[in-house]
N, C-alpha and C positions, 0 to 999 in steps of 0.2 A: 674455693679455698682448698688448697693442697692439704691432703690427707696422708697418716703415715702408720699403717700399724706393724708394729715390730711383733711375730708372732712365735708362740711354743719356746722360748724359754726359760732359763733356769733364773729367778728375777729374785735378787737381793736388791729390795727396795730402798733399805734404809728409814724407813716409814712406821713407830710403832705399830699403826692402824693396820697397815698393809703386811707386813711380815718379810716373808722368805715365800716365792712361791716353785713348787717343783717345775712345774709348768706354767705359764702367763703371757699374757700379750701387755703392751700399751701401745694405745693410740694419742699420736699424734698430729695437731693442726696447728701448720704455721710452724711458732717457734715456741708451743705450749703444748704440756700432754693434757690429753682431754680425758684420759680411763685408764686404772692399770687394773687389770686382772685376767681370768680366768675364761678363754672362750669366748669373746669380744668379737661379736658381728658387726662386719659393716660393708656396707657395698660398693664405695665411691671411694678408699683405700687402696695405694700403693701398699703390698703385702713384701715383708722382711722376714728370710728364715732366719728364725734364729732355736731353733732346734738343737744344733750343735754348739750351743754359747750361753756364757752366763751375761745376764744384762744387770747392769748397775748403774746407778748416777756416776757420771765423770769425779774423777779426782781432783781436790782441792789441794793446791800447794800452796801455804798461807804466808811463807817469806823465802824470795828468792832473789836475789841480785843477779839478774837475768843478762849485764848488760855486762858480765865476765866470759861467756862462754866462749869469746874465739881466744881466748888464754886458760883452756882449760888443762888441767894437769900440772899445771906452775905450783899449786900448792898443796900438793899431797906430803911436805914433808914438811910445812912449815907450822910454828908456834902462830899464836895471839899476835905478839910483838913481834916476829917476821912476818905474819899478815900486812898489818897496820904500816911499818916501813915500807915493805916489800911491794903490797897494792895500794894503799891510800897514799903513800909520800912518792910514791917511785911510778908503778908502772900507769894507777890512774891519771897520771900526768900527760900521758903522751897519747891521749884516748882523743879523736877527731868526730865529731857529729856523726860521721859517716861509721864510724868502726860502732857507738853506739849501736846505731840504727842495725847496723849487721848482727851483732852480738845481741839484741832483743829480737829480732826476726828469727835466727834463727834458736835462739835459747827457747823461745814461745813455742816455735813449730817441734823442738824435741819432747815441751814437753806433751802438746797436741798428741805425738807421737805415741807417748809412754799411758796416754790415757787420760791425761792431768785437762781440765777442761777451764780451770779455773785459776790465776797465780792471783798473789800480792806482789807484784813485783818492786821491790826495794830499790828504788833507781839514788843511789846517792854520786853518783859521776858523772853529775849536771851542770859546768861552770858556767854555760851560757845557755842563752834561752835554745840554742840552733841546738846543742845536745839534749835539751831535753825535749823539742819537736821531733828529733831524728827518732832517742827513744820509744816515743810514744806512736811518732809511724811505723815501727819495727812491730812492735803491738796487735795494729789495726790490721794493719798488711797479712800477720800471721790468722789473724781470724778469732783468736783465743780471749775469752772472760775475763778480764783483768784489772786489777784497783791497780794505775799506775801511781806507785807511791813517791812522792817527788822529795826527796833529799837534798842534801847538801855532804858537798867533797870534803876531803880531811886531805889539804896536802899541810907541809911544815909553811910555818910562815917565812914569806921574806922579812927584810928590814921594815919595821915601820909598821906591822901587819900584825894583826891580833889574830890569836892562835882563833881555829876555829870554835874553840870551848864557847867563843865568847861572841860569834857572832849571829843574833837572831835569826829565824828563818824567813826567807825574801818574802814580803807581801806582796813585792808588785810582780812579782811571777805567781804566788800562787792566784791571785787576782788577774791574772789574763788568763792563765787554762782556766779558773774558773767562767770567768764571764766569755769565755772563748769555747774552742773546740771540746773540752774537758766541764761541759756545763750542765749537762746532764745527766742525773743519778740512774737513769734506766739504759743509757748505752752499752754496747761492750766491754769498751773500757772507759772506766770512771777513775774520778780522782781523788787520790788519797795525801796526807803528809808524813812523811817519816823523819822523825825528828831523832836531836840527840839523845834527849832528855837529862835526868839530873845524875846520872853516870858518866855522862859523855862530855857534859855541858853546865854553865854554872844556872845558879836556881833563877837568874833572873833571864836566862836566855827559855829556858823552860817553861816558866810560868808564860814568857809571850809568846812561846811556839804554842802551849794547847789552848790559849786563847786564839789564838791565829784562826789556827784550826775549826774551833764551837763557831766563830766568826762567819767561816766559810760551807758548816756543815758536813766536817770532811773526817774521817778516821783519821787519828795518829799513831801509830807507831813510832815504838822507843826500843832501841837494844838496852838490854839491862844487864850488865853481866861480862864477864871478858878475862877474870883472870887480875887484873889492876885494880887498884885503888879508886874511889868514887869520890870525882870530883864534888858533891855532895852527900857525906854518909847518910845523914839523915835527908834526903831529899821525897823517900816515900809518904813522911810523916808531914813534910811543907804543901807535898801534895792534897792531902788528906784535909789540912786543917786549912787550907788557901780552897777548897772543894773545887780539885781538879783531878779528882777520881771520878769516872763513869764509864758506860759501856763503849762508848767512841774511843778508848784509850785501849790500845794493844801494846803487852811486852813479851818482847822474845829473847828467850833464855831462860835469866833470872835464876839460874843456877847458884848463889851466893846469898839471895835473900833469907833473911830468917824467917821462920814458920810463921813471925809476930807480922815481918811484911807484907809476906805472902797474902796472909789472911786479910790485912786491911785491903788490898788491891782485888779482889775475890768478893769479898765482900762491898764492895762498891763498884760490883759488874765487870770489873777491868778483864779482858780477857788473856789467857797465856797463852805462846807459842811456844814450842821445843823443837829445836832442830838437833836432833842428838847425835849425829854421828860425826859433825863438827867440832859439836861441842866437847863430845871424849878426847879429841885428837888434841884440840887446842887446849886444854885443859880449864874448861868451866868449873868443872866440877859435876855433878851425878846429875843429869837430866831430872828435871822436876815434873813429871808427867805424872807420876801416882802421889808426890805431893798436895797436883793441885786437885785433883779427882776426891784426896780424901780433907779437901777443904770446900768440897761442893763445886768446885770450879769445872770447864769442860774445857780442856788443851785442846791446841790445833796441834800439826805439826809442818814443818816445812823440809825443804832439800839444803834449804842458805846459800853456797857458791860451787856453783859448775866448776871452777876454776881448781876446786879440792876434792869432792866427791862425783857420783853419777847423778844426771839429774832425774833415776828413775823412783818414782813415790814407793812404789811394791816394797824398794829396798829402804825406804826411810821407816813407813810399815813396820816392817820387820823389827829396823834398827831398834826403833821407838819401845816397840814389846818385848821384845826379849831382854833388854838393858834393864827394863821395869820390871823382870821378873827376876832377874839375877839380882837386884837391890833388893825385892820382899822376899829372895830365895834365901841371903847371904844372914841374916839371924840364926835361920834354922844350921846350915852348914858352918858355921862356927862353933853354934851348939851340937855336933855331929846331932843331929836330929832329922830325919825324915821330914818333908813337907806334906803335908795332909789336902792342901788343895792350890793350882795358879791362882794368883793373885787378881789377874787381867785378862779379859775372855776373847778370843779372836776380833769378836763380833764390837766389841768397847775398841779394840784398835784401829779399828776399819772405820768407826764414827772419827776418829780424829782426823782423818782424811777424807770425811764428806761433811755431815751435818755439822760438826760444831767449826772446821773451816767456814761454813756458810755461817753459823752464829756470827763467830768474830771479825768477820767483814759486813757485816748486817746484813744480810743476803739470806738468811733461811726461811723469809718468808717466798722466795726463788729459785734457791740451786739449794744441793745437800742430799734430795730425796728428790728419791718417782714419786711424785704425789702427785696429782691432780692441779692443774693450775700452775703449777712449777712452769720454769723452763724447760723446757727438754735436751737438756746436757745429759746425754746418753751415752754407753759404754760398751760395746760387745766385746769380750772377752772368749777367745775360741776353747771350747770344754773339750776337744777331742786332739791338744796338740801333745806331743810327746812329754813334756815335761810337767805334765797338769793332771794327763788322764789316768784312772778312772776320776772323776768329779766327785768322792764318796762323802763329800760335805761342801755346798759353793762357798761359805766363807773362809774354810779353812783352804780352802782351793788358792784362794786371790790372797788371802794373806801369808799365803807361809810357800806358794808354789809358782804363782803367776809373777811376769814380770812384761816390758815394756813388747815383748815381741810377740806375745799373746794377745795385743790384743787389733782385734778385728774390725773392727769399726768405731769410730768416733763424731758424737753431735753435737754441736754447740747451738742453743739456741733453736733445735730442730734443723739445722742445717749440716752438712754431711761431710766432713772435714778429713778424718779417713777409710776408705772401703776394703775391702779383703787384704788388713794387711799392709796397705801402701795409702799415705797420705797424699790428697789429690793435688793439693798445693804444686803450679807448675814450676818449673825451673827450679828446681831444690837442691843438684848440681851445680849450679852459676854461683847460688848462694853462699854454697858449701865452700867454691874454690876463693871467694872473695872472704869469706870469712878467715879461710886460711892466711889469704895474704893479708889479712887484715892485722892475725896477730901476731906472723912473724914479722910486719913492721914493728909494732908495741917493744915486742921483746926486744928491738935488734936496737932501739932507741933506746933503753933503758937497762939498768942491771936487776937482777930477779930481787936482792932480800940484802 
């Protein structure tokens, strides 16, 4: 059995049990850690310095539309409703299996790159089964954790054609990945459903997407939220009393629900997502991160589309905390009043990007944390690069100073994805240049917005 002990660093575990350690090792065997701590002998171990590096569980990106990255930067300047035209009626159109499969290849390997060991990848630009194979190879191929969540496209209808509000989600595709290559909840990548829900979608298209779903033992995800009117206002309340609120149900955003929604969704396990630096641009409304935190809920947070932002976590991070502190800052500063203490502690920001990612895909009895029995999705982070050092606290270090180029090594699985710096992945030039021409075809077929 292949032994692995990663030795003498700076170990933010993520693990109440375990802590923060100055110095620590873990050992691992296979694709499982077998010991994290402190001066760990063993004789029959491959030894990793990590003396100069902070170790941490891999980063969890819990909603990302991965199959946009060779059209990235198209929408750094667009609304909600030039989204929705611009990409769902316009440029998703002219997407070929092939540009998929490119655009989740190498969307996965950036974010391998950035440290991120684990997505939800929201694939909704899947019209036929050959793009959502493509996507799901782009996937595998990349190496990276992933709940590939299988969607459904939003173009305008033709004649004769029912808007997509209105039409269920396919069973007899979710029923071939399941009884197919996508059939196993212990793989890489496993399968999820990303639905409209009853924002997007009317209550009877809902009600048979998260049965679909319970049917197949699968997560749903629901965008909640956007700006627009709700094709069902009351549809969290139909949920509720139809009992199709539980912990298998994820919503992202949900910037518009009231505290009364909030709270029923929260309270029936439902987990949230906040991808917030979209959502300020497109105008949600104020990210609900310390919403759900003081309704007992634990937020994930995600990057949502390359195609707008960077797909670096560091920077969602960030976004996520400081936004939430400028909302519990903004009483006091109205009342010209001094603030007495942050609202959000480095250490609570940095869980939204491991363990409770791992909650809300039911994964934390796996990834989230160095624990013992876990996976071994591991992270070396360099502590002596220019923009980082001196390391005079590791959480404040990763959250407020590291970012994609820092980091140093990456594990999935106990296996070894990037080394000093450079992801091992071969041919990632070929990639890159076909990715290219991938999306100046898209563009050149279609008009942006």
């Amino acid at each position: 059995m292949t032994k692995l002990l990663i030795k003498g660093g700076q170990i933010i575990s993520m693990d109440k049990d375990i802590g923060q350690l100055d110095r620590g090792d873990i050992l691992i065997e296979e694709d499982k850690i077998l010991e994290v701590g402190d001066g760990i002998q063993v004789h029959d171990a491959q030894i990793v310095d990590a003396s100069k590096k902070i170790v941490m569980p891999g980063l969890i990106d819990s909603h990302i539309h991965t199959w946009q990255t060779g059209i990235r930067g198209i929408a750094g300047n667009w609304t909600m409703g030039e989204y929705l035209r611009g990409m769902h009626a316009n440029l998703a159109t002219s997407y070929k299996p092939k540009d998929i499969y490119l655009g989740n290849l190498a969307g996965a390997l950036t974010q391998i790159n950035g440290g991120i060991t684990t997505i939800l990848d929201w694939s909704h630009n899947n019209p036929t089964p050959d793009h959502t194979d493509s996507a799901i190879d782009g996937l595998v191929e990349a190496g990276i954790r992933a709940i590939f969540g299988h969607g459904s496209p939003k173009p305008d209808p033709k004649t004769g054609q029912k808007h997509f509000s209105e039409i269920p989600h396919p069973e007899h595709e979710i029923k071939r990945l399941r009884k197919g290559r996508l059939s196993s909840d212990e793989a890489l990548v496993t399968l999820g459903m990303c639905i409209l829900g009853p924002h997007y979608s009317t209550y009877e298209v809902t009600h048979h997407d998260i049965l679909l779903a319970r049917k197949y033992g699968l997560l749903a995800s629901a965008h909640m939220s956007g700006g627009f009117n709700r094709v069902v206002p009351d549809g969290i309340y139909k949920m509720r009393d139809d009992k199709l609120l539980d912990s298998k149900l994820n919503v992202v955003h949900g910037n518009d629900l009231s505290d009364e929604e909030l709270k029923i969704l929260i309270d029936h396990g439902v987990k949230m997502t906040v991808t917030p630096e979209v959502e300020i641009q497109m105008g949600f409304g104020n990210p609900i991160t310390g919403r759900v935190m003081a309704l007992g809920g634990h937020p994930s947070i995600g990057v949502d589309v390359e195609s707008n932002i960077s797909g670096d976590m560091f920077n969602v991070i960030r976004m996520a905390l400081q936004i939430q502190r400028m909302i519990d800052n903004k009483p006091f500063a109205d009342a010209h009043k001094p603030i007495e203490n942050l609202s959000i502690s480095p250490l609570q920001a940095l869980e939204w990007a491991t363990i409770n990612g791992a909650q809300m895909m039911g994964m934390e009895h796996k990834i989230g944390s160095l624990t013992a029995g876990k996976q071994a999705d591991i992270i070396l982070v360099r502590a002596d690069d220019l923009n980082i050092r001196p390391v005079n606290d590791p959480v404040n270090a990763i959250v407020f100073y590291a970012n994609a180029s820092n980091i140093d090594s990456v594990y999935i699985a106990g296996e070894l994805k990037k080394k000093n710096g450079k992801l091992i992945y071969k041919n990632l030039s070929n990639v890159m240049r076909k990715l290219e021409k991938s999306g100046e075809r898209i563009l050149a077929n279609t008009h942006a917005a």
